[in-house]
N, C-alpha and C positions, 0 to 999 in steps of 0.2 A: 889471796883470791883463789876462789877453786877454777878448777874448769870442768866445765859442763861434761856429762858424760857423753863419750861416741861409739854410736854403731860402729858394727862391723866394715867393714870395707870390701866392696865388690871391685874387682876388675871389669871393667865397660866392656870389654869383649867376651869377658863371659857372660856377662846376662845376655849379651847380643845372641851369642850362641844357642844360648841353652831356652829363653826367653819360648813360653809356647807361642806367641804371635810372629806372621810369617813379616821380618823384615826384609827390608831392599832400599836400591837407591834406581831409578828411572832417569837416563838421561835426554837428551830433548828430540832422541828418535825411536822412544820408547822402549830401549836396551835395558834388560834388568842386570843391575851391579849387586856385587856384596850381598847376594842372598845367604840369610842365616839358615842354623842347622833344620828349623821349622820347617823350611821349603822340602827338604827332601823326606822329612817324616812324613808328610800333608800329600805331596804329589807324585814323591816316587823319580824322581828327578837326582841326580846325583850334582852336588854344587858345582862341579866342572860343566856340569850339561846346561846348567841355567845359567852360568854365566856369561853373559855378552845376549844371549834369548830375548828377539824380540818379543813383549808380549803380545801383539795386536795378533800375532799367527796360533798364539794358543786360546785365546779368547773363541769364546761360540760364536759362529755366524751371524747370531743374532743380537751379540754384543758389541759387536765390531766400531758401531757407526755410533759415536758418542753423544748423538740425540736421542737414540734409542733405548740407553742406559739410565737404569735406577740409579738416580743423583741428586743427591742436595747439598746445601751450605750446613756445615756444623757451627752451631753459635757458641759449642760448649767447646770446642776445639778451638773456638778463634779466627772462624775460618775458612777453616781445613777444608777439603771438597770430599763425599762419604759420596762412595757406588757400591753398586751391587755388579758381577757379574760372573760370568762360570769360566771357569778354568780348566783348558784340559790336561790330564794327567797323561803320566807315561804310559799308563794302562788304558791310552783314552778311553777313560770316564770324563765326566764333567764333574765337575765339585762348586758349588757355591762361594764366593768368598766377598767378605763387604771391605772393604777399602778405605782407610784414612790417609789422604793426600794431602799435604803440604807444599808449595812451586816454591823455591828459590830460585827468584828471577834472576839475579845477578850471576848465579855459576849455572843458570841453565839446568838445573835438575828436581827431581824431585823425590821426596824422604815417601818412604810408604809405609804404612801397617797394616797387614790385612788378617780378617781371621775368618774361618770356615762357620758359614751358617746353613749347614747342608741339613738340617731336619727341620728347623723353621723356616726355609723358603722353602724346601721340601714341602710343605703341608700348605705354605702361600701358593706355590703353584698349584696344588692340588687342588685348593679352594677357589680358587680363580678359572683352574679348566672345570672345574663344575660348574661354577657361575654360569659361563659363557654355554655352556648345555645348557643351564635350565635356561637361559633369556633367548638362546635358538632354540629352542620349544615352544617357547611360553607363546600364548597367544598375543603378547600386547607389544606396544612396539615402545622402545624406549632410544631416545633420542636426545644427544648433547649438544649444545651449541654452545660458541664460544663467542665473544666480543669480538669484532674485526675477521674472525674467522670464520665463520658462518658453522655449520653444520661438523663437528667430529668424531662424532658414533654417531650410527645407525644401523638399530637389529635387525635381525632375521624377520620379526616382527612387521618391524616397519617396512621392509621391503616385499611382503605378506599382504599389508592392508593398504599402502600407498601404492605399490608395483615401480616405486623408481630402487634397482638395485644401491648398495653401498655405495659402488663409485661413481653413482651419478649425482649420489646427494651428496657425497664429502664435500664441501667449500661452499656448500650454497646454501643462502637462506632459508630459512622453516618454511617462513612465510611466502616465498615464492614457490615452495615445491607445494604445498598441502591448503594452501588460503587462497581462495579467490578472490578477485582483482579488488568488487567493494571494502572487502573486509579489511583488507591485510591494514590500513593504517592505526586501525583499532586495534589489529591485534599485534602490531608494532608498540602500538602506548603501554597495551597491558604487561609487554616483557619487559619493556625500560621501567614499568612500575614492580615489577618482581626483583629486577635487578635490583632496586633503589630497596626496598623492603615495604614501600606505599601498599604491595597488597599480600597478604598472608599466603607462602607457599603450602601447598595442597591442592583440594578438588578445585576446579573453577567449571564445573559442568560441562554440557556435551554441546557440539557445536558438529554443524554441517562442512565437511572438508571435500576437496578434491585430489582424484586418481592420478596417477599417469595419463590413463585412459581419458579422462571427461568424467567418470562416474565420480557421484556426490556420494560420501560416505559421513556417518554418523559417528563423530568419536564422543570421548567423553576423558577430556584433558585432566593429566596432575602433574603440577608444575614445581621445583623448589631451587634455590638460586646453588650456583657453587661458588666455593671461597676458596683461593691459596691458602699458603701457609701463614700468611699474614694477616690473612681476614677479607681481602681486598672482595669482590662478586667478579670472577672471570668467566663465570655463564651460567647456561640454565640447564636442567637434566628434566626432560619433558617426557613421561609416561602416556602412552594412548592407546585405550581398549576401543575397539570397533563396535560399538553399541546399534548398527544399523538395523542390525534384525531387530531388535530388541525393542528400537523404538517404532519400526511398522509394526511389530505385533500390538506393543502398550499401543500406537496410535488406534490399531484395529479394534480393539478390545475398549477401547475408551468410547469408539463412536459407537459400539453393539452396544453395551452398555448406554449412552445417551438414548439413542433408536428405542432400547428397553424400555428406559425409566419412561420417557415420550410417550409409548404404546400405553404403557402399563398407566398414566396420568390419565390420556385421553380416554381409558377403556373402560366400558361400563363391567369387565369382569374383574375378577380377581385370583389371587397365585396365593399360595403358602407350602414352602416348601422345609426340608432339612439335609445337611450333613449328618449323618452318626458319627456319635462318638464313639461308637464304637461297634464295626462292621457285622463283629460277631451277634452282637445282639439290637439291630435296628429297629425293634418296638418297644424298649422301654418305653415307659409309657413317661418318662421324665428329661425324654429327650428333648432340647429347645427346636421350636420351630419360627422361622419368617412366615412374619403375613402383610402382605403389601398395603400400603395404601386404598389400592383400588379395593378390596376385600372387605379391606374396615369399613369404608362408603357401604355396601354395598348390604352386610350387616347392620348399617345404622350405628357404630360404637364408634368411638375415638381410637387410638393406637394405641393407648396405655389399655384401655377395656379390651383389646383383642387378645386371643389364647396365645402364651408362652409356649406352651409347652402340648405334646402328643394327648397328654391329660386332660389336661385344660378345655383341645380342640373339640373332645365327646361331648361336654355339657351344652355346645350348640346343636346336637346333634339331635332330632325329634324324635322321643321317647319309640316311637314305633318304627320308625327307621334304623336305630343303633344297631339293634344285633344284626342286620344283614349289611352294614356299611362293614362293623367289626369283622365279618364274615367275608365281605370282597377283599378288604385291605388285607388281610391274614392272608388269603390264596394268593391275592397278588405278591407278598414276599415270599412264602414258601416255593411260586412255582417260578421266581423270578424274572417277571412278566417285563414285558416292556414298556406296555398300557394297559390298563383296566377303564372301564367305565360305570361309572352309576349316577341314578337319580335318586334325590331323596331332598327331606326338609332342613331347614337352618333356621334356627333363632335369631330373630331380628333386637334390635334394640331395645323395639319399642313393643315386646313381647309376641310380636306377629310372626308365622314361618313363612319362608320364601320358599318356592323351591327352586332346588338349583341340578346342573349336571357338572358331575367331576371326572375329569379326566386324570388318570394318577398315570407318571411318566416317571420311569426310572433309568437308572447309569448305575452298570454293576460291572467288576473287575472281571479279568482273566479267571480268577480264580472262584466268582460269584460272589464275591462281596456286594453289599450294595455300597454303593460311592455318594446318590444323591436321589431323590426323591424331591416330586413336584407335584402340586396338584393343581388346576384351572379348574376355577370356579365360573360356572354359568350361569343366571341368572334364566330360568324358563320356568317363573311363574305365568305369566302372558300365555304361555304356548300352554301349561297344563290347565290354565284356564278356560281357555280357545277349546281344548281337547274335551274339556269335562260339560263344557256348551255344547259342545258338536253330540255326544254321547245321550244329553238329555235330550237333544231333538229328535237324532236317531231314535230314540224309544219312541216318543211321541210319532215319529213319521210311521214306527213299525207298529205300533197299535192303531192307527188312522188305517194304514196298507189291509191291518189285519181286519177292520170294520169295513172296509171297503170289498175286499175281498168275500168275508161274508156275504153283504147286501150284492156282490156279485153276480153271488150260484146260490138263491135265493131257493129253496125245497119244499111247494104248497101242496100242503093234502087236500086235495080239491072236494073229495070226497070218500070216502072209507074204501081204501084199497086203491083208490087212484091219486096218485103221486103228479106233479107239474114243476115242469124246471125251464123257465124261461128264461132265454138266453139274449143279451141284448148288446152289441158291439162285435170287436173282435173277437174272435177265440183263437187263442196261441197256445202254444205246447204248455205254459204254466196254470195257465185258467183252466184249459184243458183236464188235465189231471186234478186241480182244487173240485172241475164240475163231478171228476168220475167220483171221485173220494165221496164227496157229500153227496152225489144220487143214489150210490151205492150203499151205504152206509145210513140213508135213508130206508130204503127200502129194505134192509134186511131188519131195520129197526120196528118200522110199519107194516112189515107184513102185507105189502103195497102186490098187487098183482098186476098193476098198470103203471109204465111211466108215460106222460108224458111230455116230448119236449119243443116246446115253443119258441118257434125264430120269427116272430112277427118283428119285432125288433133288431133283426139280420138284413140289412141293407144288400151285403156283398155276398157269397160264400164261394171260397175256390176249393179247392180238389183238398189240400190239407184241412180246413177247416170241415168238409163234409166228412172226409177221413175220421177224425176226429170222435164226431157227434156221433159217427157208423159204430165205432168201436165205444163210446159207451153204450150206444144199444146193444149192443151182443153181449157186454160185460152186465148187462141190466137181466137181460136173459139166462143168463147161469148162473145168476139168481131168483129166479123166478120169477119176473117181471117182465110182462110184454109191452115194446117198444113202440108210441105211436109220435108221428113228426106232424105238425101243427104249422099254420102259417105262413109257408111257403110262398114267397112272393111270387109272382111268374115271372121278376128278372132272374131272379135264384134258380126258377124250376129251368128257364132257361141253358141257363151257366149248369146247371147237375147234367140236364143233356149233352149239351156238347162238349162237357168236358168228360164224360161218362162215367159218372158215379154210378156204382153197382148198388143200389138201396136193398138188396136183398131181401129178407121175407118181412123189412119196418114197414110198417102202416103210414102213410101220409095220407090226409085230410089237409082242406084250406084254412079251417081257422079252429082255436082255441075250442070253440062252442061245438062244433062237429067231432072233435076229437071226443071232448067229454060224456058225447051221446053214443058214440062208439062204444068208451071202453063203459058203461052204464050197460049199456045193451047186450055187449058180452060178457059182464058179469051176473046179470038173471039169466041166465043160459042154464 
């Protein structure tokens, strides 16, 4: 029968020795026994120095308290109990080392293996103190809670938009710090449903919360369950951004918006406006444009009939109004106006033009971009209609004025060389000057060597109005025409005396018929 071949044969104290992992024996007041030669390569410790060393005094401050320590159960060990924690060296430094622990209960001790993982926790802590920078930065606040324990993080965040510090909310429920009183049993169901897995973790939308303060704040929750190592859901890891501004402004912006559409419904005008595509060149003439509802009414077209595009909106534009529409809207961007105005015609549906008045209103950058462009369309056919009525009576009232005016200051050649200007009403500074014009302008045309002027028809005359009549006889005169006055009521001849009108070297006679025998008589002379 052969026998099997055999390995080499190790002495157990040598591999103990020489073995890179740091062995020992822990008895049940934490005293390290039988440290192998590892220890003193790893820590700098001479094996006389660590033997009988209690560990709990070289352990970090922060390892000390064995709740505190990275520990779990190894299942590949059978068992075994695996930590993490630092060690200090002769040098004290700290040194990482993970820990496999076995208890033999009966002799009270316990077997260790430990071995140095000083560059992978090395970079786990690293990664961990940056974590905890970026989530005390970050705006949102993130929140864990535990089954039976209530609340066990809470960031910088959360203490940010809720205002209850960390250790007011450690132990205590979500729901009572941040849910008001109606809510909270609803939103009690919803986390025993995340727990359960009934509702899918992620967003579950924004909800109205409360401050320390009283103040109502707007969050916008995401929720997802935590598991041990088992699977079991030991709590939930709750993310919450402060959406409060966010949703008065969307609230604001939503009613300006409804108000618009509302206006823009009710309104007999119309809007069509654009964004450019691109700032540098805002008149392609290919740029898309909006045209609202009220606009299309307004033209007679439907919305698909309405212009697309910058191009498009010209062929409404009536033949003889284009080039100076073209011509405002150019200045308006060149000189990057805020408003422009113009009137002009549009093509209706049903081939007819309206007119309209456009207001162009623009938003233009820091740097003179334009950003947006609008135009209000107005509807003032009615009013150019009204205008173009008013225009044609106006001529009619000023050609009636101008007939009237004529039959006025009416100019009879009474007889060759004698001229008659009878004057019937008031005379005012306008009649006035119509009478000098046309007696004067007679007489230089007639060759008249007599005027004269007839107020039988002059009920009143005051001081201006004799003024007047004085001053075209003397203007009659340097034209060679002598001046005779006819008519003369004796209320008038009255009112000339007491009010003392200078008649100077005029002729006055009582009536029409006397005067004409006058100026007859001085011209056979």
């Amino acid at each position: 029968m052969e026998t099997q071949a055999q390995g080499p044969r190790i002495d157990p104290r040598e591999f103990f020795e020489k073995a890179p992992a740091l062995f020992c024996v822990l008895d049940s007041d934490n005293r390290m026994y039988q440290p192998n030669g590892a220890w003193e390569r790893v820590t700098g410790f001479s094996l006389e120095a660590l033997e009988g060393m209690r560990l709990e005094d070289r352990l970090h401050p922060e390892d000390r308290d064995p709740t505190r320590r990275t520990s779990r159960i190894s299942v590949e060990a059978q068992g075994a109990i695996v930590q993490e924690t630092r060690f200090r060296c002769a040098d004290d430094t700290y040194k990482w080392l993970e820990w496999t622990m076995r208890v033999v209960f009966e002799r009270g001790l316990v077997f260790c293996c430990a071995r140095t993982i000083e560059q992978p926790r090395r970079a786990t802590v690293t990664a961990a103190r940056r974590l905890e920078a970026y989530l005390r930065r970050a705006p949102i606040a993130m929140i864990e809670t535990e089954v039976g324990r209530g609340v066990v993080e809470w960031s910088t965040g959360a203490e940010r938009i809720f205002g209850f510090t960390r250790s007011e909310a450690l132990g205590r429920r979500l729901v009572d710090l941040v849910v008001a009183e109606p809510q909270r049993d609803h939103v009690l169901d919803a986390a025993f449903a995340i727990r359960e897995g009934r509702i899918p973790s992620g967003r579950l939308g924004a909800t109205e919360n409360i401050t320390k303060d009283g103040r109502t704040v707007v969050c916008e929750w995401h929720n997802a369950p935590l598991a041990d190592e088992e699977g079991r859901v030991r709590g939930v890891l709750s993310i919450a951004l402060d959406r409060t501004e966010i949703e008065r402004e969307r609230a604001r912006a939503e009613e300006s918006l409804a108000r618009f559409e509302l206006l823009m419904r009710g309104s007999k005008n119309g809007l069509w406006d654009y964004v450019p595509r691109d700032p540098k060149n805002p008149t392609d003439p290919e740029q898309p444009i909006f045209v609202s509802d009220g606009l299309a009414r307004l033209l007679g077209i439907t919305a698909e009939e309405a212009p697309k595009s910058l191009h498009a909106w010209e062929a409404f534009v009536h033949p003889e109004d284009r080039e100076q529409a073209a011509r405002r809207f150019a200045e308006h961007i060149a000189s990057r106006k805020d408003e422009t105005y113009f009137e002009g015609r549009l093509l209706r549906g049903d081939g007819t033009y309206l007119w309209v008045a456009s207001t162009f209103q623009s938003l233009w950058s820091e740097s003179g971009e334009l950003l947006r462009l609008a135009s209000a369309i107005v509807d003032i056919t009615e009013r150019k209609d009204t205008e173009a009525d008013l225009r044609d009576k106006l001529a009619v009232i000023e050609r009636q004025a101008a007939s009237i005016r004529e039959l006025s200051t009416p100019i009879l050649e009474v007889q060759e060389g004698v001229l008659c200007l009878p004057v019937v009403g008031v005379v005012d500074s306008g009649r006035a000057a119509e009478m000098m014009d046309a007696a004067l302008g007679s007489v230089v045309d007639l060759q008249a060597r007599f005027l004269i002027i007839d107020l039988t028809g002059v009920p009143v005359l005051d001081t201006s109005t004799a003024d007047r009549l004085l001053a075209i006889a003397r203007a009659a005169s340097l034209v060679g025409a002598k001046t005779v006055i006819t008519g003369l009521r004796p209320a008038v001849a009255q009112t000339v005396v007491t009010l003392g009108v200078a008649m100077g070297e005029v002729k006055t006679l009582r009536n029409l018929k006397d005067g004409l025998r006058y100026c007859l008589r001085e011209a056979s002379r």
